[in-house]
CHARMM internal coordinates of N, CA and C (Angstrom, degrees):
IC EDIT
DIST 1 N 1 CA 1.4381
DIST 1 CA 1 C 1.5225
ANGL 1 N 1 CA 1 C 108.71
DIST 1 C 2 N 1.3486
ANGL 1 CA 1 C 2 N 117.74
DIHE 1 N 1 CA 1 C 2 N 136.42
DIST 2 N 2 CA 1.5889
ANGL 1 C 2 N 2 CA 116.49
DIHE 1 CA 1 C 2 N 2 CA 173.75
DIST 2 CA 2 C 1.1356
ANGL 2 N 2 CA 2 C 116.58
DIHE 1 C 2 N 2 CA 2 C -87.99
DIST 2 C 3 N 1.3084
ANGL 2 CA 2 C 3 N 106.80
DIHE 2 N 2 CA 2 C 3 N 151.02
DIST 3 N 3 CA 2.1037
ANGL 2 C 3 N 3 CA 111.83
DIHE 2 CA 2 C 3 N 3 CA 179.80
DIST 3 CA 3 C 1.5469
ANGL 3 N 3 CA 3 C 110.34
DIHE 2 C 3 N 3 CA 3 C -72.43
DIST 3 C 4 N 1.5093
ANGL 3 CA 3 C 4 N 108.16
DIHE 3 N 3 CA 3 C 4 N -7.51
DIST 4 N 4 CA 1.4094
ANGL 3 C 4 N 4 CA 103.32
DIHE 3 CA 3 C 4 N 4 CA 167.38
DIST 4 CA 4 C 1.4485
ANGL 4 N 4 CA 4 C 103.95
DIHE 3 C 4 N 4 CA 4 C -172.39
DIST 4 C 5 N 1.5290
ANGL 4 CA 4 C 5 N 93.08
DIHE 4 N 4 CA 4 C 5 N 145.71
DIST 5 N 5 CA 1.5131
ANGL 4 C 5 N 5 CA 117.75
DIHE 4 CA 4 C 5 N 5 CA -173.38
DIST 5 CA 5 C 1.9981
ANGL 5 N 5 CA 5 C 110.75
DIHE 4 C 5 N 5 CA 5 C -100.96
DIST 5 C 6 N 1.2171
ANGL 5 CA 5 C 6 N 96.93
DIHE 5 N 5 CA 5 C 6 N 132.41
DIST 6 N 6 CA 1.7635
ANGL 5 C 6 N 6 CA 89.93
DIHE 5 CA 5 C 6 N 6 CA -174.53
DIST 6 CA 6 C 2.3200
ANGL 6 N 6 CA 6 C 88.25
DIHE 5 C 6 N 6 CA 6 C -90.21
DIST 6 C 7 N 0.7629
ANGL 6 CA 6 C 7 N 93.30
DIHE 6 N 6 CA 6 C 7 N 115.45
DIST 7 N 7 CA 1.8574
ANGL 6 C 7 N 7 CA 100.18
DIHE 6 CA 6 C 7 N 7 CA 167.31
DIST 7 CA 7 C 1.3808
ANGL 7 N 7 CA 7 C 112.16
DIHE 6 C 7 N 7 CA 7 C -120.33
DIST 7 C 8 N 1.4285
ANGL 7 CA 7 C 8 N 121.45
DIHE 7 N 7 CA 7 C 8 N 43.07
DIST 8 N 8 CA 1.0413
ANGL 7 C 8 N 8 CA 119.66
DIHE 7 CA 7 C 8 N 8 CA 162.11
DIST 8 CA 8 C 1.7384
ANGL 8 N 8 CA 8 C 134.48
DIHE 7 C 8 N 8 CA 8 C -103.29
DIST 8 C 9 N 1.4683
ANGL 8 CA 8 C 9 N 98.92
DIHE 8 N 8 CA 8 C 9 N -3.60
DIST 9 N 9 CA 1.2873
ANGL 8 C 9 N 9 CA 137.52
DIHE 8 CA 8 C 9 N 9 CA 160.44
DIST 9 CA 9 C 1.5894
ANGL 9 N 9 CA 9 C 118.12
DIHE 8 C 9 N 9 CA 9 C -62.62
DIST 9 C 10 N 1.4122
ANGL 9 CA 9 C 10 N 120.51
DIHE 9 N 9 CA 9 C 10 N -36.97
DIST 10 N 10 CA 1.6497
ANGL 9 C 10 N 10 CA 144.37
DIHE 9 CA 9 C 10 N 10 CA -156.16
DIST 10 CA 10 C 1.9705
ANGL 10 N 10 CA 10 C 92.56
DIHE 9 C 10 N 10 CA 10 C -78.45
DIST 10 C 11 N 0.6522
ANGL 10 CA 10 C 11 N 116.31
DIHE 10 N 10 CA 10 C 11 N -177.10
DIST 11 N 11 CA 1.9035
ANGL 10 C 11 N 11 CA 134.07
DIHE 10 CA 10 C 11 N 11 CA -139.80
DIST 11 CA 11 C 1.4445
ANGL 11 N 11 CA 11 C 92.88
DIHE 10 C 11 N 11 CA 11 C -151.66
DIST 11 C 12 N 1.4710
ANGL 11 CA 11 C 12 N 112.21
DIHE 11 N 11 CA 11 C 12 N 130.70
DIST 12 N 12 CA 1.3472
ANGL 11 C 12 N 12 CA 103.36
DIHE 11 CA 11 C 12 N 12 CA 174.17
DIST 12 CA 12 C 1.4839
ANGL 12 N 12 CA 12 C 111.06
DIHE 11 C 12 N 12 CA 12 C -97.85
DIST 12 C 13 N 1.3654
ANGL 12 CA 12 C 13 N 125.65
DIHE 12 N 12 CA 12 C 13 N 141.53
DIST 13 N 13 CA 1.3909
ANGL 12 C 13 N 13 CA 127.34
DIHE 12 CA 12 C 13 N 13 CA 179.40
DIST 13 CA 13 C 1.8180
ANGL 13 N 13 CA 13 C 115.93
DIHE 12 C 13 N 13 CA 13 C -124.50
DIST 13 C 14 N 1.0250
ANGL 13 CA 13 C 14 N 119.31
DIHE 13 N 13 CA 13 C 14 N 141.02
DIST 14 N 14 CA 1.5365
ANGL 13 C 14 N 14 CA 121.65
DIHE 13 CA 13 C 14 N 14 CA 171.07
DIST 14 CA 14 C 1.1798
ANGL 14 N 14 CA 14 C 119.99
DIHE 13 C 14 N 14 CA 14 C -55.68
DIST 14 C 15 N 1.3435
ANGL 14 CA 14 C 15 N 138.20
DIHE 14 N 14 CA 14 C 15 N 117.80
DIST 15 N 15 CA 1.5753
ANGL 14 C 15 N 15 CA 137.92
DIHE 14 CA 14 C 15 N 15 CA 172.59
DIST 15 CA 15 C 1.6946
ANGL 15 N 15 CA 15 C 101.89
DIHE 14 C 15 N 15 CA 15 C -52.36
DIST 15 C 16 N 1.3045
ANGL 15 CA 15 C 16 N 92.06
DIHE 15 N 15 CA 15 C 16 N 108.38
DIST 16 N 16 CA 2.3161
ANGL 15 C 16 N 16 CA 118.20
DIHE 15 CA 15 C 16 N 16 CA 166.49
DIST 16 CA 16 C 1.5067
ANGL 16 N 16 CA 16 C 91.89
DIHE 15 C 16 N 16 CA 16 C -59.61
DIST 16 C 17 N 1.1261
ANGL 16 CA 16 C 17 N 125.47
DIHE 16 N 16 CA 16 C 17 N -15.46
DIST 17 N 17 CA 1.8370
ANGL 16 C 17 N 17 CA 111.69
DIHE 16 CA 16 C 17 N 17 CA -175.66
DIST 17 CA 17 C 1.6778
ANGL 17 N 17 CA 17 C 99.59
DIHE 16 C 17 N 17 CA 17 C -106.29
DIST 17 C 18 N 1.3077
ANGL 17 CA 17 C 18 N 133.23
DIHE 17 N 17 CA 17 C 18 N 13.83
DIST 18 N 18 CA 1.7583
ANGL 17 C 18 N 18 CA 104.87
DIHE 17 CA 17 C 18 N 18 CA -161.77
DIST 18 CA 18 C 1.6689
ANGL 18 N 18 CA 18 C 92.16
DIHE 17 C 18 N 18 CA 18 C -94.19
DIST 18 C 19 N 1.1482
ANGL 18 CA 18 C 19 N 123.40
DIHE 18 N 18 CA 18 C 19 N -14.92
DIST 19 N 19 CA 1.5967
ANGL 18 C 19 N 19 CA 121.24
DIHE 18 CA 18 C 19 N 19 CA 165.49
DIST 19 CA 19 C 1.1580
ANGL 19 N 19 CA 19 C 137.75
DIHE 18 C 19 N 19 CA 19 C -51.76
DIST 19 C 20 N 1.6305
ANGL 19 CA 19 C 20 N 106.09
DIHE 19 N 19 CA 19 C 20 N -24.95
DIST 20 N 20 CA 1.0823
ANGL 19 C 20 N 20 CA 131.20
DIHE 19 CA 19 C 20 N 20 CA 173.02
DIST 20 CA 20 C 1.5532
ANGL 20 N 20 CA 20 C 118.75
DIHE 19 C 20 N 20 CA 20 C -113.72
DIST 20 C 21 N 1.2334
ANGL 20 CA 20 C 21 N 116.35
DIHE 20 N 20 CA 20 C 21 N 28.25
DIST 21 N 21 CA 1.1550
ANGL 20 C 21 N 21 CA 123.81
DIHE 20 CA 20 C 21 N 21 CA -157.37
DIST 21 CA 21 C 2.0455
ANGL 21 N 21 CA 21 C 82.80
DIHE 20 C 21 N 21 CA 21 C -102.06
DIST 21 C 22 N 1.6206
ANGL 21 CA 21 C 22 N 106.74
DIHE 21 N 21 CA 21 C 22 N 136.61
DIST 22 N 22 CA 1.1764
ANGL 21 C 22 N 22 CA 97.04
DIHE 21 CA 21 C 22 N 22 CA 162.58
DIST 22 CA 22 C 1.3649
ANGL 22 N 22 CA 22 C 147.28
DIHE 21 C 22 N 22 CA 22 C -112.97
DIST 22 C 23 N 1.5284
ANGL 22 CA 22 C 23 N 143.08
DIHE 22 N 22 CA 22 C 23 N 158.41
DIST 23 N 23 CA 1.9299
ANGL 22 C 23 N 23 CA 99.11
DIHE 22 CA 22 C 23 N 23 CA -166.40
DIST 23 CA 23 C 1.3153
ANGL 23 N 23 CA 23 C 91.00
DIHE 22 C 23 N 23 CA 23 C -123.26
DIST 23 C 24 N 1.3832
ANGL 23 CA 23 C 24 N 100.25
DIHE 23 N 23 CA 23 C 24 N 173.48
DIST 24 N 24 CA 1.4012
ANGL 23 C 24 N 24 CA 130.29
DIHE 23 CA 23 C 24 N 24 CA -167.95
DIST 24 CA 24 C 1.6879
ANGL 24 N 24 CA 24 C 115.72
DIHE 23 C 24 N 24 CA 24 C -67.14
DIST 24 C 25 N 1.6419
ANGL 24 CA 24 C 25 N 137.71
DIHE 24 N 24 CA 24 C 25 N 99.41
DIST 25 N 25 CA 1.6940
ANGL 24 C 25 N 25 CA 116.27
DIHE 24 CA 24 C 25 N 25 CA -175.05
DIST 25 CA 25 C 1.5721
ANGL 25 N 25 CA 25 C 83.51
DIHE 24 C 25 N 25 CA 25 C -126.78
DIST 25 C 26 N 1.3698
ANGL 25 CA 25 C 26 N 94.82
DIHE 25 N 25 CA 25 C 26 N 167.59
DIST 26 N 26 CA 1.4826
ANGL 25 C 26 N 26 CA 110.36
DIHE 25 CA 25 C 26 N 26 CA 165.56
DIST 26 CA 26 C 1.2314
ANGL 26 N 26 CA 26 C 102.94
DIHE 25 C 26 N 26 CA 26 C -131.37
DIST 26 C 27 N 1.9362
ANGL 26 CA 26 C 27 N 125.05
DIHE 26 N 26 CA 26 C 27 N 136.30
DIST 27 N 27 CA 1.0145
ANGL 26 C 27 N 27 CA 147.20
DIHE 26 CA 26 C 27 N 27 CA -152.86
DIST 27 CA 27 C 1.5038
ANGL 27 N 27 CA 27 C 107.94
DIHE 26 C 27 N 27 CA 27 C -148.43
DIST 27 C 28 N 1.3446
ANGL 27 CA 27 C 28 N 134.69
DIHE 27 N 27 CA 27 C 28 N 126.35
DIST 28 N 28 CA 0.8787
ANGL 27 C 28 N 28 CA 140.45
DIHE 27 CA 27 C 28 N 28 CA -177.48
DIST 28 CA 28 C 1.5136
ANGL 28 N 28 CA 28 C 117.32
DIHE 27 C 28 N 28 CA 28 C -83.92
DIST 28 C 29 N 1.2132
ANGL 28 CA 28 C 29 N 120.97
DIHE 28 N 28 CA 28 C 29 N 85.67
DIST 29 N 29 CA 1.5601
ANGL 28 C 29 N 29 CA 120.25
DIHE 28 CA 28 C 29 N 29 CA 163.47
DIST 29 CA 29 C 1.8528
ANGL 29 N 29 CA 29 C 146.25
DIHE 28 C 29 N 29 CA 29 C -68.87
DIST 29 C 30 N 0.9630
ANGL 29 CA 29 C 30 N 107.52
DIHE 29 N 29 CA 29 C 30 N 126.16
DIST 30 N 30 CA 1.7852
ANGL 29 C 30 N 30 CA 88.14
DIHE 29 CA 29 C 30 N 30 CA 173.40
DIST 30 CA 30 C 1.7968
ANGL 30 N 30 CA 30 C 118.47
DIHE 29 C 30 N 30 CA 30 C -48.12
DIST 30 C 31 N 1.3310
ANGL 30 CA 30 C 31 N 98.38
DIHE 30 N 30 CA 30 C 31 N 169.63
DIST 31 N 31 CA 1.5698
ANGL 30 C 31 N 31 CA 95.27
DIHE 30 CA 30 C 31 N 31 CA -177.56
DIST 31 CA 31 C 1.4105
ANGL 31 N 31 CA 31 C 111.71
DIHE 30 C 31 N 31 CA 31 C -73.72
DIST 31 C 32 N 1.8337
ANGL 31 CA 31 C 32 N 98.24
DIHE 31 N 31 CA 31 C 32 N -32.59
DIST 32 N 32 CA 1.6760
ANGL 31 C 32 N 32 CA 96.02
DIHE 31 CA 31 C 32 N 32 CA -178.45
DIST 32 CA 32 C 1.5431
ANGL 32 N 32 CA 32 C 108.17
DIHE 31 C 32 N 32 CA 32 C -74.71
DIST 32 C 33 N 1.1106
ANGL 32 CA 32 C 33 N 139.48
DIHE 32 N 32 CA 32 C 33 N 4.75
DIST 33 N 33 CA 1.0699
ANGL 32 C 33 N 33 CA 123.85
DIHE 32 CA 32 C 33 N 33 CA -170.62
DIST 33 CA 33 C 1.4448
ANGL 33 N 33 CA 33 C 99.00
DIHE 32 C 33 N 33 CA 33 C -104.59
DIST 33 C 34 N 1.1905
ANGL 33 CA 33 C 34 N 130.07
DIHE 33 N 33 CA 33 C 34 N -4.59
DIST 34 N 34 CA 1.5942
ANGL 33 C 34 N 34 CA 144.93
DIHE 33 CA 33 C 34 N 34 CA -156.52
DIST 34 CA 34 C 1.4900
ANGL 34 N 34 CA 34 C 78.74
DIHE 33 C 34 N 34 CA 34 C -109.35
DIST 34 C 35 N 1.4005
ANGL 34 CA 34 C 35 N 128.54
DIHE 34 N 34 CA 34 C 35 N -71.54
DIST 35 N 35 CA 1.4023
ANGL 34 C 35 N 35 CA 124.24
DIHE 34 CA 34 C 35 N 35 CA 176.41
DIST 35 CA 35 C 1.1536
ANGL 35 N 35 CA 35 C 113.79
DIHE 34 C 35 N 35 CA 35 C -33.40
DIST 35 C 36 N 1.0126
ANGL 35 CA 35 C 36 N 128.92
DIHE 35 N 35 CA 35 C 36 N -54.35
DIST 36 N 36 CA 1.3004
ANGL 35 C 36 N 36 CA 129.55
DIHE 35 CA 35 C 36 N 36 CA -157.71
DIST 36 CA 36 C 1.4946
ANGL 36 N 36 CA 36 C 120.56
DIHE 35 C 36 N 36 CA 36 C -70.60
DIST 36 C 37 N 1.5468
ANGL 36 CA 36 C 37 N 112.90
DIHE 36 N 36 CA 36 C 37 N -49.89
DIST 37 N 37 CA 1.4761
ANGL 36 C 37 N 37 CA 124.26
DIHE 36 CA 36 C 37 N 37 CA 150.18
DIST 37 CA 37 C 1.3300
ANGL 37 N 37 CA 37 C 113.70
DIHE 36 C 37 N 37 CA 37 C -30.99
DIST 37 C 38 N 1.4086
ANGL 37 CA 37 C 38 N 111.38
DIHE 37 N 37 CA 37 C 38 N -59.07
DIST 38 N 38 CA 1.6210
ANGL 37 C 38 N 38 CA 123.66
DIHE 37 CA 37 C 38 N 38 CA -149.17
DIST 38 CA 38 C 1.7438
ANGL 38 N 38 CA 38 C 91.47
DIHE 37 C 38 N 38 CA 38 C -66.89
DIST 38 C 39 N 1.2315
ANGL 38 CA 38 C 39 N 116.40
DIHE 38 N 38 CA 38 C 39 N -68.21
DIST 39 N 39 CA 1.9093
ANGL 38 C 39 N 39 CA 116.35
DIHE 38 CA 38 C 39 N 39 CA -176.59
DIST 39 CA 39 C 1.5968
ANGL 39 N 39 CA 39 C 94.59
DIHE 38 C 39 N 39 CA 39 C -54.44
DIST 39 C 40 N 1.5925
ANGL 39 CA 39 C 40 N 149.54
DIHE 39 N 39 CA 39 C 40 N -34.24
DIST 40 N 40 CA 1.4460
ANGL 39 C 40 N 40 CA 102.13
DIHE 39 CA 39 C 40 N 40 CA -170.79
DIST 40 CA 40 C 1.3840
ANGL 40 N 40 CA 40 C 103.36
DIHE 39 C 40 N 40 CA 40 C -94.73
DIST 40 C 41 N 2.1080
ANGL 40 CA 40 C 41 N 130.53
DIHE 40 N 40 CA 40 C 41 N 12.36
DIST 41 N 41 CA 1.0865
ANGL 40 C 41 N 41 CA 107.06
DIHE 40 CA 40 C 41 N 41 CA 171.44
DIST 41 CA 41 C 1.0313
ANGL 41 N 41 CA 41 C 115.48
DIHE 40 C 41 N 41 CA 41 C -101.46
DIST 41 C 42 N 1.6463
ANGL 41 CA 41 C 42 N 124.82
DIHE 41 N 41 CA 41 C 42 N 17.83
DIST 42 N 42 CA 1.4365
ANGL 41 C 42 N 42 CA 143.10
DIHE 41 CA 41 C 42 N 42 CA -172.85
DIST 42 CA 42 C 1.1979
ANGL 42 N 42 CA 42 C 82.64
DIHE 41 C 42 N 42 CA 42 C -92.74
DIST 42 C 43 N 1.5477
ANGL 42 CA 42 C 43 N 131.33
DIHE 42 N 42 CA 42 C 43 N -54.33
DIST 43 N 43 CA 1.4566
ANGL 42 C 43 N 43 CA 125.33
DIHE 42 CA 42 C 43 N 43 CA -162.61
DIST 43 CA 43 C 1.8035
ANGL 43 N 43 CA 43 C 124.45
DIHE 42 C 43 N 43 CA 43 C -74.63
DIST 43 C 44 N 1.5915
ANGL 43 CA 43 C 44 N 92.24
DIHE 43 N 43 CA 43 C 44 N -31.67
DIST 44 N 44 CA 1.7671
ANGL 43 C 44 N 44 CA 106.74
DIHE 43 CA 43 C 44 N 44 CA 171.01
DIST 44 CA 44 C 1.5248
ANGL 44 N 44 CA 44 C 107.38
DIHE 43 C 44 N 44 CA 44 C -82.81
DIST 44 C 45 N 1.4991
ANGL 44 CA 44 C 45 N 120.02
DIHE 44 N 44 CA 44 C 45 N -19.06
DIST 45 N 45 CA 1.6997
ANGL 44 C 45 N 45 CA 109.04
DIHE 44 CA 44 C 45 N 45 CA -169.21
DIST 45 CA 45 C 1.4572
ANGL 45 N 45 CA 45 C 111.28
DIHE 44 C 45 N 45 CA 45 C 73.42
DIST 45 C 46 N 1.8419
ANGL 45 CA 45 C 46 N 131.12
DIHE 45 N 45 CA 45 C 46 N 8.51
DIST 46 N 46 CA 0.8628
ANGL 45 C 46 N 46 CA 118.35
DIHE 45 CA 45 C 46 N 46 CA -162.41
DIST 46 CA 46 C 2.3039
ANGL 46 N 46 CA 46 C 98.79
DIHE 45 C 46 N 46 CA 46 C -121.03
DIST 46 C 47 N 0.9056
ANGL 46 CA 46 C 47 N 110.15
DIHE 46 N 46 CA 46 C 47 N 132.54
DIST 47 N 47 CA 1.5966
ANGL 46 C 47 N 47 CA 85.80
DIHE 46 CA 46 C 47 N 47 CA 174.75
DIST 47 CA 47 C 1.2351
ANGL 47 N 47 CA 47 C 152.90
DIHE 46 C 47 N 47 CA 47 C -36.22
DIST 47 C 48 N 0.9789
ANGL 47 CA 47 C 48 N 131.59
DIHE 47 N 47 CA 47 C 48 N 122.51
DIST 48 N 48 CA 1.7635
ANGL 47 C 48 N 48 CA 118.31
DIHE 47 CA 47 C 48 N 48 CA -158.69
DIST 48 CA 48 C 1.5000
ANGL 48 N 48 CA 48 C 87.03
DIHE 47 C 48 N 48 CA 48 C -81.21
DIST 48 C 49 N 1.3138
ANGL 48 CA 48 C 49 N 161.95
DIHE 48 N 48 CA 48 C 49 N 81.78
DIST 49 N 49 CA 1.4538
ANGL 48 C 49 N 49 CA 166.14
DIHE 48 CA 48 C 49 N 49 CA 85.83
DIST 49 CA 49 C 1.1230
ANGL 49 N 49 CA 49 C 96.06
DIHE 48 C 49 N 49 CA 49 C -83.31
DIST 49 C 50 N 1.2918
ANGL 49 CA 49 C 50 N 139.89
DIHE 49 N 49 CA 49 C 50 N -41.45
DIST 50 N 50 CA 1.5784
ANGL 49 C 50 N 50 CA 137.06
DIHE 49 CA 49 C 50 N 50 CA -166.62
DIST 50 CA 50 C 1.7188
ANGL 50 N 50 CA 50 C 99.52
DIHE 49 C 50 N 50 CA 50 C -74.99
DIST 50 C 51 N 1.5115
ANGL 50 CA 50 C 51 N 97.58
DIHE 50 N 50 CA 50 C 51 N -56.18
DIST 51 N 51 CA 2.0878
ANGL 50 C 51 N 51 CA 99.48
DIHE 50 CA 50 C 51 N 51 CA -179.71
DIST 51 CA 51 C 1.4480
ANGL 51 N 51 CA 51 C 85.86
DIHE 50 C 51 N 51 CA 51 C -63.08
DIST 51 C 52 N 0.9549
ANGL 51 CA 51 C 52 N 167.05
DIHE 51 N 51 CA 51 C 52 N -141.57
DIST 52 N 52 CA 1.7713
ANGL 51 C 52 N 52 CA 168.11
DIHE 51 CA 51 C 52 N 52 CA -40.12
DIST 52 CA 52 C 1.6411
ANGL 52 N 52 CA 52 C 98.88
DIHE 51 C 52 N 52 CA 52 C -89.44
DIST 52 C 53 N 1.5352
ANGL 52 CA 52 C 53 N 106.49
DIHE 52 N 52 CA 52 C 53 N -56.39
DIST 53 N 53 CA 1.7870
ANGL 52 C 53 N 53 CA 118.94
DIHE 52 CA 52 C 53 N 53 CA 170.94
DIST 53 CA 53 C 1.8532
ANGL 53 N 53 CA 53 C 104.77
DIHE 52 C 53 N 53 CA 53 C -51.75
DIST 53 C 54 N 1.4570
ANGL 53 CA 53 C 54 N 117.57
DIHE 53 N 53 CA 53 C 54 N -56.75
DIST 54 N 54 CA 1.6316
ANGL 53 C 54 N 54 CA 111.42
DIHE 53 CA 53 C 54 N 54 CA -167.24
DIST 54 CA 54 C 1.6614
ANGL 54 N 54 CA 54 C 99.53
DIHE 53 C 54 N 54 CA 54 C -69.55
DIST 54 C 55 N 1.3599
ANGL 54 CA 54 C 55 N 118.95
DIHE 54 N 54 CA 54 C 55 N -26.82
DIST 55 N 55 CA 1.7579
ANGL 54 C 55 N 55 CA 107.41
DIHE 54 CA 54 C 55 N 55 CA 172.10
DIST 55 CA 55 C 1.2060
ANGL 55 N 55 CA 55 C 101.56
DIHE 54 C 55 N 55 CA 55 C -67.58
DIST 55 C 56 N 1.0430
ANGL 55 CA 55 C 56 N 121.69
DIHE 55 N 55 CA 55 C 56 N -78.67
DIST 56 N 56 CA 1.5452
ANGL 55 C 56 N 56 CA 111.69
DIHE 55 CA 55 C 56 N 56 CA -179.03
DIST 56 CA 56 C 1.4001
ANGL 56 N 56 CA 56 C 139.37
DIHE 55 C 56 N 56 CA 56 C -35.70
DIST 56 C 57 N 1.0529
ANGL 56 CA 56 C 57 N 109.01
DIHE 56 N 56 CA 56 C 57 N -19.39
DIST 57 N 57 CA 1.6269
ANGL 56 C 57 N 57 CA 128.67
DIHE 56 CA 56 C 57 N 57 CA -172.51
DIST 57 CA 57 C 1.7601
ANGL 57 N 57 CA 57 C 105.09
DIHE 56 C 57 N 57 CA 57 C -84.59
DIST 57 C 58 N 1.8000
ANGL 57 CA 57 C 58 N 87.24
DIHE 57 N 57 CA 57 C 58 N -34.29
DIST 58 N 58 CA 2.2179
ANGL 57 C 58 N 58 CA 94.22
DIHE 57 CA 57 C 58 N 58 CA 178.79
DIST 58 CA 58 C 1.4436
ANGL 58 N 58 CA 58 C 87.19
DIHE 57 C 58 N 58 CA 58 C -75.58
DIST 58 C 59 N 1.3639
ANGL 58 CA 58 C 59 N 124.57
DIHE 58 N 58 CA 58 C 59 N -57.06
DIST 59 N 59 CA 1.5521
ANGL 58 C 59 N 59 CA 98.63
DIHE 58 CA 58 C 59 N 59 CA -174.98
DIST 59 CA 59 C 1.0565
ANGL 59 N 59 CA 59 C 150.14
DIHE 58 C 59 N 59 CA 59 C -43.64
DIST 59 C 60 N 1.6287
ANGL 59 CA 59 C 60 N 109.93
DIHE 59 N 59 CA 59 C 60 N -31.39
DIST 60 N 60 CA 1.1295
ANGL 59 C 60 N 60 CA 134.27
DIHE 59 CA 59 C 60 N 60 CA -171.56
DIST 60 CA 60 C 1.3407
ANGL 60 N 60 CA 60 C 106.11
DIHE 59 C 60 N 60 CA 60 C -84.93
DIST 60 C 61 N 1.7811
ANGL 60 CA 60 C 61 N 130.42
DIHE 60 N 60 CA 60 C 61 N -28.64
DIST 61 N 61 CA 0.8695
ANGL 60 C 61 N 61 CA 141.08
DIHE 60 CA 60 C 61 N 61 CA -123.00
DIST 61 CA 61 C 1.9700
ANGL 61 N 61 CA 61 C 85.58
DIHE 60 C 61 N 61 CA 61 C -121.14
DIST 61 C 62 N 1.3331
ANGL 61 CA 61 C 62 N 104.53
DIHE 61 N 61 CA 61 C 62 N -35.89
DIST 62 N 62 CA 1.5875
ANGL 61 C 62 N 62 CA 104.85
DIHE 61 CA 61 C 62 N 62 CA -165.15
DIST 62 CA 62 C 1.9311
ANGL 62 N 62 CA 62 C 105.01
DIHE 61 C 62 N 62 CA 62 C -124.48
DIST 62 C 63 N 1.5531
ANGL 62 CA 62 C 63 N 88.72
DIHE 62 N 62 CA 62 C 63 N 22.20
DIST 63 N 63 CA 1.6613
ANGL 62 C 63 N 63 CA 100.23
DIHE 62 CA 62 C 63 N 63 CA 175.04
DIST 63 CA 63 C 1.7623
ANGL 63 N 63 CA 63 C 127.20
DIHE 62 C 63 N 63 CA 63 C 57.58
DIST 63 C 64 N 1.4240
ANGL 63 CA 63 C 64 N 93.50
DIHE 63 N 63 CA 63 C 64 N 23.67
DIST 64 N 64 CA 1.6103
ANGL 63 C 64 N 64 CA 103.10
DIHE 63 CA 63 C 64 N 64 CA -166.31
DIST 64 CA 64 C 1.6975
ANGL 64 N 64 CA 64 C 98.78
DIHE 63 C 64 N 64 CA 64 C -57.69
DIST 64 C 65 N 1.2342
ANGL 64 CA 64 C 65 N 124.21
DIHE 64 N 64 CA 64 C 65 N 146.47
DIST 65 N 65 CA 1.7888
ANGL 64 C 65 N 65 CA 145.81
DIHE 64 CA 64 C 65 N 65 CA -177.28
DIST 65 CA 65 C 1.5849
ANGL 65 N 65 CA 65 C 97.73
DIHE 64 C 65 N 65 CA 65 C -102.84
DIST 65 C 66 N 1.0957
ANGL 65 CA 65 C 66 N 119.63
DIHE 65 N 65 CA 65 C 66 N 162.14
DIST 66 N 66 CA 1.4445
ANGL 65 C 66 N 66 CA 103.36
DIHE 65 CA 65 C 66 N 66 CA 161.69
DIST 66 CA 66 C 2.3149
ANGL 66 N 66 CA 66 C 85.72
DIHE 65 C 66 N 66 CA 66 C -145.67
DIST 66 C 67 N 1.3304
ANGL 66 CA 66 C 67 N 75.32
DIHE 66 N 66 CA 66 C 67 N 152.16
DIST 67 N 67 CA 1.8055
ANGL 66 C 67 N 67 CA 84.24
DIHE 66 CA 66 C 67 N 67 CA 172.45
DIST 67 CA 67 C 1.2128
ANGL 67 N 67 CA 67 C 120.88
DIHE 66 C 67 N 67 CA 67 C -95.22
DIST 67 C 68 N 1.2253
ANGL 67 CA 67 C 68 N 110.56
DIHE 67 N 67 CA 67 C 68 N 119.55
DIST 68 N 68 CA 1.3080
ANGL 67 C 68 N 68 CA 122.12
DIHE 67 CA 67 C 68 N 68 CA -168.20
DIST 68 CA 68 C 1.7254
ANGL 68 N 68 CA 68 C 120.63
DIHE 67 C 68 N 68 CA 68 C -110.28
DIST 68 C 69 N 1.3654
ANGL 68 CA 68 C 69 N 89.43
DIHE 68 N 68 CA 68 C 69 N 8.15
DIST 69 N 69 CA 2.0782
ANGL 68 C 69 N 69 CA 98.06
DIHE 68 CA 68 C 69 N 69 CA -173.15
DIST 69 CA 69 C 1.6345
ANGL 69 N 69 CA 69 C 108.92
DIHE 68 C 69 N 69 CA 69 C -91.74
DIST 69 C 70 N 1.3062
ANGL 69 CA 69 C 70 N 123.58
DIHE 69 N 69 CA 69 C 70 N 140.36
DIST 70 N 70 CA 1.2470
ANGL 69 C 70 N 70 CA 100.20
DIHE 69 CA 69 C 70 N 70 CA -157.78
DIST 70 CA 70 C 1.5778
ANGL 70 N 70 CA 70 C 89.66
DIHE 69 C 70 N 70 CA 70 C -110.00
DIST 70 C 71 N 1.4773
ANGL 70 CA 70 C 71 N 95.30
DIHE 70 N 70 CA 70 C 71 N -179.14
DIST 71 N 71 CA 1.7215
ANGL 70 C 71 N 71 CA 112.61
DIHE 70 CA 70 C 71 N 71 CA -142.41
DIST 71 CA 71 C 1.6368
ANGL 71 N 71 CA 71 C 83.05
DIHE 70 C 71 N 71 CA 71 C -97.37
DIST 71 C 72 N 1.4412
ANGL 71 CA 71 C 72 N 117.91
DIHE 71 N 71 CA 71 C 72 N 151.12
DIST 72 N 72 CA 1.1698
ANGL 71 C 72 N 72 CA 122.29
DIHE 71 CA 71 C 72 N 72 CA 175.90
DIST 72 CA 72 C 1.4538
ANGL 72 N 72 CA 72 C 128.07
DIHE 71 C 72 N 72 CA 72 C -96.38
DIST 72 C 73 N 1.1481
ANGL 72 CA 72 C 73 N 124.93
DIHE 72 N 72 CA 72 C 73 N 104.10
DIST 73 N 73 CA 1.8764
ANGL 72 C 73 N 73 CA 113.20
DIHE 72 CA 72 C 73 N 73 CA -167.24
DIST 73 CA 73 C 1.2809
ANGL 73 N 73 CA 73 C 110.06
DIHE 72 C 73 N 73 CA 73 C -59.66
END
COOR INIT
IC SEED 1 N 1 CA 1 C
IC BUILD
């Protein structure tokens, strides 16, 4: 290995990952909804921040609406 590399020769290119790059929010959740994540990423082995992002991502992804008007007694 050399103590120094000349890279001034090198080509600049756009990062193929910054599209997928994700950022940092903070969002206030219920506890059950924290529960709820938490047991199916106990059950997938996968992080419940990772399941919360892939739900959201089908939503976003397949235009789901959700109703938000409330029902009248």
């Amino acid at each position: 290995m050399k103590t120094e590399y000349d890279l001034s020769a090198m080509k600049a290119r756009k990062n193929p990952y910054a599209s997928k790059l994700k950022k940092s929010v903070t969002m206030r959740l219920s506890e059950d909804v924290i529960g709820y994540f938490k047991q199916m990423s106990d059950e997938a082995g996968v992080p419940y921040q990772s399941l919360i992002n892939l739900y959201l991502r089908d939503c976003a992804a397949n235009h789901k609406k959700i109703d938000i008007t409330w029902q009248k007694a």
